[in-house]
C-alpha positions in Angstrom: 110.4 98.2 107.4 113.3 96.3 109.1 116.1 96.5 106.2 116.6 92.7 107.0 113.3 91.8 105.4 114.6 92.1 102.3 118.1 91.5 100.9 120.2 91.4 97.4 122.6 88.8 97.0 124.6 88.6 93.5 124.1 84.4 94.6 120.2 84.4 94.9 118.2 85.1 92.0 121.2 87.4 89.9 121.1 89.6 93.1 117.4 90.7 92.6 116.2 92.0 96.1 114.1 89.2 97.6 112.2 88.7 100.6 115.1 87.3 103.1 115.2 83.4 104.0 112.9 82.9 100.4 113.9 83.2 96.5 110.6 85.2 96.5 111.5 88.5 94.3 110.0 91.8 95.1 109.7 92.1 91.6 107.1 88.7 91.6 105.4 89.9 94.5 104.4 92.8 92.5 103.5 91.4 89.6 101.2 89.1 91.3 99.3 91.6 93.2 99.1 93.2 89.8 97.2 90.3 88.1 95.0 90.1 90.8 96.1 88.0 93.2 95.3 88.6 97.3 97.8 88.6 99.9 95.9 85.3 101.0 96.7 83.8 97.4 100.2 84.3 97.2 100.3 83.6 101.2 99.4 79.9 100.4 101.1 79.5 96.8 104.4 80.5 98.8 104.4 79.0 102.3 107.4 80.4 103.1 106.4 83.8 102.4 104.8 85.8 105.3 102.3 88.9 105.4 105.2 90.9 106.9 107.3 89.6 104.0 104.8 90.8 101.4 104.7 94.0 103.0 108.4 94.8 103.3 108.3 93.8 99.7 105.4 97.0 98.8 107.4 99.1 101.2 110.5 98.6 99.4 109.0 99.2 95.8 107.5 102.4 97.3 110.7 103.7 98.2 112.7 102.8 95.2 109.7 104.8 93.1 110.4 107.7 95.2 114.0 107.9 93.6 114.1 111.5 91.3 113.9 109.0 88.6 111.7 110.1 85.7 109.9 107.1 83.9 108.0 107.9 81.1 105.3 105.7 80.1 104.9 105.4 75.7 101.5 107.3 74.6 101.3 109.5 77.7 100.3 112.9 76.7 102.1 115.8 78.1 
């Protein structure tokens, strides 16, 4: 993933990273896809968004999980 795909800017959306050239958070991308949505639904409710776009977004969640940051989830047996 180019790192130009996506970007942080304190001025765009409180410098959440977003998919560059959009106000398209990585963080809405994922919560769509986690409601259900295909890549062709959130392709035509964003028409500024591409398939490389939504990609780069996935890519860049994937490595930010890959941090050796524990997360534990409430209720989760040990």
């Amino acid at each position: 993933m180019p790192k130009e795909l996506i970007m942080s800017d304190p001025s765009v959306m409180m410098g959440k990273p977003v998919v560059t050239g959009t106000r398209i958070t990585v963080e809405h991308i994922l919560e769509l896809i986690a409601a259900g949505e295909t890549m062709e639904q959130i392709l035509d409710a964003h028409p500024r968004l591409t398939r490389r776009g939504i990609r780069a977004a996935l890519s860049f969640a994937a490595k930010a999980l890959k941090a050796d940051v524990v997360y534990p989830v409430a209720g989760a047996r040990r």
